[in-house]
Legacy VTK file of the C-alpha trace (Angstrom):
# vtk DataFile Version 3.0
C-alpha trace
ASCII
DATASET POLYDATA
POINTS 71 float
5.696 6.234 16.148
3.515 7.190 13.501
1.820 6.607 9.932
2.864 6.726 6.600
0.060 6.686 3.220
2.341 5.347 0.578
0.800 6.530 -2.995
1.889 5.531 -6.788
0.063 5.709 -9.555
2.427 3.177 -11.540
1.047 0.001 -13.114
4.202 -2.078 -12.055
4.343 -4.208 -8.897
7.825 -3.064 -8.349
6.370 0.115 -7.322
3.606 -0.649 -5.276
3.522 -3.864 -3.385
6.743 -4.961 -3.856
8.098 -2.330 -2.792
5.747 -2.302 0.028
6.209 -6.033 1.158
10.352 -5.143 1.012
9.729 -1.950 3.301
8.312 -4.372 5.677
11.025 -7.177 6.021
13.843 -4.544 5.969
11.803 -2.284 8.717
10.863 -4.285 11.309
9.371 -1.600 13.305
6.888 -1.047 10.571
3.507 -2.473 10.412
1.103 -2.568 7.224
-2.443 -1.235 8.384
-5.810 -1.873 6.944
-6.096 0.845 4.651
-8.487 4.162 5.230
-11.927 3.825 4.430
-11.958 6.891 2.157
-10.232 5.546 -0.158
-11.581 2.000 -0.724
-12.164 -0.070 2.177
-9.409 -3.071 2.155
-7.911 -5.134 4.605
-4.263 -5.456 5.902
-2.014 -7.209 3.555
-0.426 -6.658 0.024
-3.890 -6.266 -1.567
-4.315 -2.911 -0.608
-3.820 -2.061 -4.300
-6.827 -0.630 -6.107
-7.814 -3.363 -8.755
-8.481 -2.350 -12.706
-11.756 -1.748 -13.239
-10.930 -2.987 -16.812
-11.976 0.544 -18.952
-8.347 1.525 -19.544
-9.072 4.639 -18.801
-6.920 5.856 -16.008
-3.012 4.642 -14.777
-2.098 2.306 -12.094
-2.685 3.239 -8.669
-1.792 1.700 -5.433
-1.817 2.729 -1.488
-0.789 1.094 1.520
-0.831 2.595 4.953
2.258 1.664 7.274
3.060 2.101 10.986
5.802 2.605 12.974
5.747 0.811 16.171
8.114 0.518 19.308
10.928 -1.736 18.583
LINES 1 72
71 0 1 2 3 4 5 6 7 8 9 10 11 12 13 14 15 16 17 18 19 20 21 22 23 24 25 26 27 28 29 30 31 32 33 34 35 36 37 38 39 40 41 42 43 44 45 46 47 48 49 50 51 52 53 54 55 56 57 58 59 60 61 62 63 64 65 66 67 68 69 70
């Protein structure tokens, strides 16, 4: 068991919820969380990304929090 926070501060899907969703199908142990409430309060799924706030003043940034459970 356990829980992984998967960070990137890239802009491109590749590395953030693709490779998220591709984690998933290849792991089948692993579970995608809702993420922590800290950070921004999301739900479970792909969205966990932080959207743009449209300034285009900072990078990318995306977070997912994954589980390992019993097989």
């Amino acid at each position: 068991g356990g829980r992984m926070l998967y960070c990137t501060c890239s802009v491109f899907r590749a590395e953030g919820d693709i490779q998220i969703q591709t984690f998933v199908e290849r792991n089948t142990d692993a579970a995608l969380l809702p993420s922590p409430g800290h950070l921004l309060p999301r739900s479970a799924g792909i969205d966990a990304a932080v959207p743009d706030n449209g300034d285009g003043d900072h990078d990318g940034f995306f977070y997912a929090l994954l589980e390992k459970r019993a097989p």
